[in-house]
SEKESE-29756 format. One line per 5 residues: for each residue y, z, x of N, C-alpha, C, CB. Coordinates in steps of 0.05 Angstrom, whole numbers, plus 5000, padded with zeros to 4 digits. Glycine has a CB too. Example, Ala and Ser with C-alpha at 12.3 -4.5 7.8 and 13.67 -1.06 7.14 Angstrom:
<pts>
4886/5156/5264/4910/5156/5246/4934/5156/5264/4911/5181/5226 ~ 4955/5142/5257/4979/5143/5273/5001/5157/5258/4988/5114/5282
</pts>
This chain:
<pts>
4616/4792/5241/4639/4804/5253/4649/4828/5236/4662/4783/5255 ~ 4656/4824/5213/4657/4851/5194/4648/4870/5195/4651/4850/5175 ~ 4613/4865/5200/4605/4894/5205/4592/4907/5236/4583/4898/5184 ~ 4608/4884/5249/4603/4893/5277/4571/4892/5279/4616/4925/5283 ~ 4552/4870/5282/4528/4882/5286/4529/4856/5302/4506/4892/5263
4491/4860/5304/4492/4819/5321/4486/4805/5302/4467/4805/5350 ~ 4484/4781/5316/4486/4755/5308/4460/4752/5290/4489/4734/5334 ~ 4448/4764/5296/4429/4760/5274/4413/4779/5250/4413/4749/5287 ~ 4443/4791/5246/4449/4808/5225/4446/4792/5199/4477/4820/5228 ~ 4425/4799/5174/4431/4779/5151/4449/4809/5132/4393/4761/5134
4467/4796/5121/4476/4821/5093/4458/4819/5073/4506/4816/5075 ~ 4451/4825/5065/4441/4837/5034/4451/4857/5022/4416/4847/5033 ~ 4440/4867/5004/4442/4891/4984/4432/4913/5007/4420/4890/4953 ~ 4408/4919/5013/4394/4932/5023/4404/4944/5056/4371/4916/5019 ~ 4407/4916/5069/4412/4920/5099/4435/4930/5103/4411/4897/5114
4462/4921/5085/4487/4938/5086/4493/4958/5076/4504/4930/5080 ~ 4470/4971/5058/4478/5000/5038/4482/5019/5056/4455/5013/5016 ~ 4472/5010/5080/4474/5038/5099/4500/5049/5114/4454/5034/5124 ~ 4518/5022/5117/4542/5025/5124/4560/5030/5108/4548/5009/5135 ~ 4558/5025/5083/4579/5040/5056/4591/5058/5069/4565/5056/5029
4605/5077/5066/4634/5098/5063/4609/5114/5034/4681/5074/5048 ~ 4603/5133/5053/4589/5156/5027/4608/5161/5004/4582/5191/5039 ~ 4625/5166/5005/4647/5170/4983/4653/5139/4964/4680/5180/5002 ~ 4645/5122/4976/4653/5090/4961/4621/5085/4945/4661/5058/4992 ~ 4607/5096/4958/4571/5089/4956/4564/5084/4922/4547/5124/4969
4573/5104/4902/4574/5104/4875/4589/5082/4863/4583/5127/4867 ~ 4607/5080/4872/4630/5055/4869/4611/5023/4861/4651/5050/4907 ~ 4602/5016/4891/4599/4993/4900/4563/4993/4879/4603/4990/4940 ~ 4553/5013/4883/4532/5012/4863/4538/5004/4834/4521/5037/4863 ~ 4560/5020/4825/4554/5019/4791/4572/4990/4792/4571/5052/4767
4580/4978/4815/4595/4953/4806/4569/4936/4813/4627/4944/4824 ~ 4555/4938/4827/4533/4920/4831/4504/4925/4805/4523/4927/4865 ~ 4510/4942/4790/4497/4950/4771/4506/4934/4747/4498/4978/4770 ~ 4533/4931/4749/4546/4921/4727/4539/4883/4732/4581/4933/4729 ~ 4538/4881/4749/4532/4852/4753/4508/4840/4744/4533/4847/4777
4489/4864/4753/4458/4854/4742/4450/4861/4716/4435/4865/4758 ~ 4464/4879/4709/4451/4878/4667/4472/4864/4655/4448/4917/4644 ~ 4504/4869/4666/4521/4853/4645/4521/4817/4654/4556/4868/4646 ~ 4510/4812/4674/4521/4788/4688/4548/4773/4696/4512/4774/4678 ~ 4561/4793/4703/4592/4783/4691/4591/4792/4735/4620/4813/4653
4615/4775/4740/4632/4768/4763/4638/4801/4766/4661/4745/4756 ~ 4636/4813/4787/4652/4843/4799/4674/4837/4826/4623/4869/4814 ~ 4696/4847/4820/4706/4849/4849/4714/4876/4864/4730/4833/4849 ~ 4714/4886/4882/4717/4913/4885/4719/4913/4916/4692/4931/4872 ~ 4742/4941/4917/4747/4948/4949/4732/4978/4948/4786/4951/4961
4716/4966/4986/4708/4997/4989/4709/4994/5024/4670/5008/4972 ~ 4694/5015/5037/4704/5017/5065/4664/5028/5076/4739/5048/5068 ~ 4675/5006/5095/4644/5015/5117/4651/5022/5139/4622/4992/5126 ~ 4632/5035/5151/4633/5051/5178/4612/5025/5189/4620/5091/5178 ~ 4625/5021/5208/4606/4996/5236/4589/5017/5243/4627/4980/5274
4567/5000/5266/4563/5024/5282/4570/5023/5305/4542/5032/5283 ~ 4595/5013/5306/4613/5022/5331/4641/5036/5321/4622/4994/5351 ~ 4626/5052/5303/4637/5079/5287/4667/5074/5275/4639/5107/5309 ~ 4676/5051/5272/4708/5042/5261/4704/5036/5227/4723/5008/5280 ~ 4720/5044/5215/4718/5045/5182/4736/5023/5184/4728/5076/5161
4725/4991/5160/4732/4985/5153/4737/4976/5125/4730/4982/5164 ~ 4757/4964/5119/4763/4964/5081/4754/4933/5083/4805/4971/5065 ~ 4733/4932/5058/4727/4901/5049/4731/4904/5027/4701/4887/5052 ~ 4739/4883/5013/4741/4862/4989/4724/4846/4975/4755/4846/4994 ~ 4701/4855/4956/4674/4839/4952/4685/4831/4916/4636/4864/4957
4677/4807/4926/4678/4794/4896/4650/4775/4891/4708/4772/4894 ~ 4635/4790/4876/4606/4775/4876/4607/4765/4840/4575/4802/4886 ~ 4583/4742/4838/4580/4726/4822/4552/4727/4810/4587/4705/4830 ~ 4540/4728/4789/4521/4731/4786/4502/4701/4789/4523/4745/4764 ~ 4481/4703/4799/4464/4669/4799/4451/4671/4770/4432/4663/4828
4452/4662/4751/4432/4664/4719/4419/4646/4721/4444/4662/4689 ~ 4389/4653/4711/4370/4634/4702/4362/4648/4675/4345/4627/4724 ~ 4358/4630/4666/4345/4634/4633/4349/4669/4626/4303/4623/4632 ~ 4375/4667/4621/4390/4689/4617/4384/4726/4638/4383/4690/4582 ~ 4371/4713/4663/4368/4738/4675/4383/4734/4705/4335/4745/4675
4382/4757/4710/4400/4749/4741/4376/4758/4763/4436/4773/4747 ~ 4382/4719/4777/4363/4726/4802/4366/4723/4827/4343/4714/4802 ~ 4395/4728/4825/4418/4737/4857/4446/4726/4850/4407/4717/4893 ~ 4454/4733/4868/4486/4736/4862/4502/4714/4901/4496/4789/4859 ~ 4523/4707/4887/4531/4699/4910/4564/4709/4909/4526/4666/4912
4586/4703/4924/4597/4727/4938/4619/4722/4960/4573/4741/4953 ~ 4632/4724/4959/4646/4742/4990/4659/4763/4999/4661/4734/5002 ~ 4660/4771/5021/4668/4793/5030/4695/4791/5046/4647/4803/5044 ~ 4716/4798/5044/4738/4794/5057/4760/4820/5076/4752/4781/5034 ~ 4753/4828/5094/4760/4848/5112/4796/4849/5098/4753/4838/5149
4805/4875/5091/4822/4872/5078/4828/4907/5084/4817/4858/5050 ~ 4829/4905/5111/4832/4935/5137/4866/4942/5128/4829/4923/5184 ~ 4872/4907/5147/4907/4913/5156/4918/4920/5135/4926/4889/5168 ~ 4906/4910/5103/4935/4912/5087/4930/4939/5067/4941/4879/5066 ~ 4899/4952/5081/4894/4975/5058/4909/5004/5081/4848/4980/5047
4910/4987/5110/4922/5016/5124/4957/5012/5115/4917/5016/5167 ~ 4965/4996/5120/4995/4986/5112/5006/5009/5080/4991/4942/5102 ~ 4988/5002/5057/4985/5010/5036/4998/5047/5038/4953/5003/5029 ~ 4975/5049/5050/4972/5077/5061/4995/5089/5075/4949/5079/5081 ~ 5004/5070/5094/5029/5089/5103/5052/5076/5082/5039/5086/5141
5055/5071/5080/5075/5063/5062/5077/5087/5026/5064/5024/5055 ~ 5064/5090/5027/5056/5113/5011/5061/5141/5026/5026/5110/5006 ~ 5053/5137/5050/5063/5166/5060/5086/5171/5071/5048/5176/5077 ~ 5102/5150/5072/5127/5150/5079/5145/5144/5059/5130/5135/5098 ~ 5138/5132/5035/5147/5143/4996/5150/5166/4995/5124/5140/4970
5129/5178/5004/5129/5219/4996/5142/5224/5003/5111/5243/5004 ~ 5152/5221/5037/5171/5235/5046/5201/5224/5038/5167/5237/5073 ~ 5197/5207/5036/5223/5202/5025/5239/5213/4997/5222/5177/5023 ~ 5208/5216/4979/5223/5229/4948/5219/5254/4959/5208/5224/4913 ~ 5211/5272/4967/5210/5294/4974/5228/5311/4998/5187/5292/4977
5244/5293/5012/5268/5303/5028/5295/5308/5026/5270/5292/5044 ~ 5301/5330/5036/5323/5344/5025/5348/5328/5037/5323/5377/5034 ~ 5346/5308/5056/5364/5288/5058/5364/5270/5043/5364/5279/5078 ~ 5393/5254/5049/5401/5236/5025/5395/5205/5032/5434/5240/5018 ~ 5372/5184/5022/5355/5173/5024/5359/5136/5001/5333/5199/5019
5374/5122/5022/5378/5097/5004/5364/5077/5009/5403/5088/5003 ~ 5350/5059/5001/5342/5039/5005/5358/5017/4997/5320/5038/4997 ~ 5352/4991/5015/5375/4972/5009/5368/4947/5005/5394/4970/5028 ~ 5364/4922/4993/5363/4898/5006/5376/4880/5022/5360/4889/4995 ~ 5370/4859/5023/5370/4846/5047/5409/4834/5045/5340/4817/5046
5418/4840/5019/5443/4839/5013/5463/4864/5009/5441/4824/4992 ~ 5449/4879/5025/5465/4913/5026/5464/4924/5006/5495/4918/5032 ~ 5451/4915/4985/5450/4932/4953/5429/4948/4945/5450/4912/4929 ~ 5444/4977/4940/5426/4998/4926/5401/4985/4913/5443/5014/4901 ~ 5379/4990/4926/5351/4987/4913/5337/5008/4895/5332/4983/4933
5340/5028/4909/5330/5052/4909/5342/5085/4923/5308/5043/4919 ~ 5341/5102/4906/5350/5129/4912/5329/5142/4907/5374/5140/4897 ~ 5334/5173/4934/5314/5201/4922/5338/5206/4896/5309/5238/4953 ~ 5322/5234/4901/5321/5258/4887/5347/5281/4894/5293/5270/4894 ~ 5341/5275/4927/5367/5295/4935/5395/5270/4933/5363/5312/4976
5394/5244/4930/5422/5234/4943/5425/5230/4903/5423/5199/4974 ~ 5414/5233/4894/5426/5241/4856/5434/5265/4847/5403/5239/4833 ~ 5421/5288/4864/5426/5315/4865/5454/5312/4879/5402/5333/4879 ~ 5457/5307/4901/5473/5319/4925/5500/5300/4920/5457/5314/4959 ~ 5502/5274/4907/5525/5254/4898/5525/5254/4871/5522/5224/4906
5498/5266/4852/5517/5262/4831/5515/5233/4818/5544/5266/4843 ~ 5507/5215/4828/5494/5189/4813/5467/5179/4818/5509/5165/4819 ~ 5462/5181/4786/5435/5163/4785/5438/5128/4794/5426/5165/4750 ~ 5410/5119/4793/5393/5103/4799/5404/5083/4782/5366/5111/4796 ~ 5404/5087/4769/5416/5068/4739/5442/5062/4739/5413/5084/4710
5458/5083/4752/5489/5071/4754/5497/5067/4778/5510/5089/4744 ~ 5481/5069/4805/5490/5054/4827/5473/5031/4834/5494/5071/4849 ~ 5454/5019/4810/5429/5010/4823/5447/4978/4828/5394/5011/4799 ~ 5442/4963/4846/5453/4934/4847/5482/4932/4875/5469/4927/4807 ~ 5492/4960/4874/5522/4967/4890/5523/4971/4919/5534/4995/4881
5546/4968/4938/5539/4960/4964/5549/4999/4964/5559/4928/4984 ~ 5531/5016/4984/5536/5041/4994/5565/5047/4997/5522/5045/5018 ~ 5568/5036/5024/5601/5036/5034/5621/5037/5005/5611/5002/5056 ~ 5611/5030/4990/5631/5023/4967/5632/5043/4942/5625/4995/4957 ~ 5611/5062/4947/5615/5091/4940/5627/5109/4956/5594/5103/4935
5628/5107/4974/5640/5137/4991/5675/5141/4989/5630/5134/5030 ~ 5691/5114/4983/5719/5118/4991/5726/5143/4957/5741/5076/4995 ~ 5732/5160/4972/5754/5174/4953/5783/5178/4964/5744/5203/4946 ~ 5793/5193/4941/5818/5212/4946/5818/5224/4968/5822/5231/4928 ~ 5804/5241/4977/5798/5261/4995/5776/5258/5023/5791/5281/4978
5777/5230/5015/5756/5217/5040/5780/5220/5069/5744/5172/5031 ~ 5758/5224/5083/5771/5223/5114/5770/5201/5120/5759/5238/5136 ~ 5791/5181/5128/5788/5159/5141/5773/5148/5155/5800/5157/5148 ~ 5776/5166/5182/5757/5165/5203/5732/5164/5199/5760/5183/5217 ~ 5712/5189/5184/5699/5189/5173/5688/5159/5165/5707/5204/5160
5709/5146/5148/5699/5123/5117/5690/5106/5145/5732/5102/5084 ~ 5714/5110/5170/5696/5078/5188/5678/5085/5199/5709/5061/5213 ~ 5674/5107/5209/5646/5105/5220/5615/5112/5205/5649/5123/5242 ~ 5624/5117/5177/5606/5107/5162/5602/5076/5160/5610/5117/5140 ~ 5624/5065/5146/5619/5037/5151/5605/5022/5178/5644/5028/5147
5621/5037/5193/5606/5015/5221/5579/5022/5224/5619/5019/5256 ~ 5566/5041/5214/5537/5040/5218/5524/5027/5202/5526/5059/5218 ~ 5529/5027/5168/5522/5010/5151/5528/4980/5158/5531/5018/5129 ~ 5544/4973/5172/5549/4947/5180/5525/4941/5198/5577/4942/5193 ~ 5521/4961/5213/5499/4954/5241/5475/4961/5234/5504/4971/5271
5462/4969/5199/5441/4975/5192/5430/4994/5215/5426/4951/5187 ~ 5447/5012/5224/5439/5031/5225/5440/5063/5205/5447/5029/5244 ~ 5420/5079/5212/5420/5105/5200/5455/5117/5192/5402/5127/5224 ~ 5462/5137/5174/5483/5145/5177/5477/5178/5175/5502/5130/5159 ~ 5483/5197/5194/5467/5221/5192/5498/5234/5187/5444/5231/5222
5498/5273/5182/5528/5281/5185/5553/5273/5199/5528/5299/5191 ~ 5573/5258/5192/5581/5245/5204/5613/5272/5212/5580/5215/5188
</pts>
């Protein structure tokens, strides 16, 4: 199922080198290199192309078999590990944009508390990471010169975990 072929597909070394990810190809070699002169356990992620042309990410953790101190196969598994290397990926690309946008950018937990700040909402407020980290949002904005109106309909969106854009 992993590599999309039939049923009477055997893996080996040999029969799967062809599906490697050319860019992973050096990888999965010098880790399978490392197995047979050092004998030591490798685990390693790399990505194959099926040939029903879909790239997937596996997870190989192979073992060396020893006999009288030489290695004369290895045993193994392979664990399709797609969903959580695409997940990875966007999540990373939606990090970038977040430290990198000129809007002001909070993350919260599940108890309304500052997790995390960019760049612009330290620039643009004026507090670091370090001195609002733990604090409920709503509970920075009331000033002197706060607009009332304003403070509720900020609040009511932070109440409704929704976005709060120029208000």
């Amino acid at each position: 199922v992993l590599y999309e072929v039939r049923k009477t597909f055997t893996p080996t070394v040999t029969s799967t080198r062809k599906y490697i990810n050319k860019e992973d190809l050096p990888r999965v070699e010098a880790a399978y290199e490392n197995l047979l002169q050092n004998l030591v356990s490798v685990d390693f992620d790399f990505r194959i192309i099926t040939p029903k042309r879909n790239e997937k990410w596996l997870h190989a953790r192979m073992f060396p078999m020893v006999v009288n101190s030489r290695c004369v196969g290895f045993r193994g598994t392979l664990m399709d590990i797609s969903e959580r290397k695409y997940a990875e990926m966007e999540i990373e690309r939606l990090s970038w944009v977040a430290r990198h946008t000129n809007n002001i950018v909070i993350i919260a937990d599940r108890h309304d508390r500052i997790e995390w700040v960019n760049d612009s909402f330290e620039s643009r407020l004026g507090y670091t990471l370090s001195e609002i980290n733990g604090k409920i949002p709503a509970r920075l904005l009331p000033g002197d010169e706060t607009d009332k109106s304003t403070l509720k309909k900020i609040r009511s969106r932070l109440d409704n975990k929704q976005t709060v854009n120029e208000v």
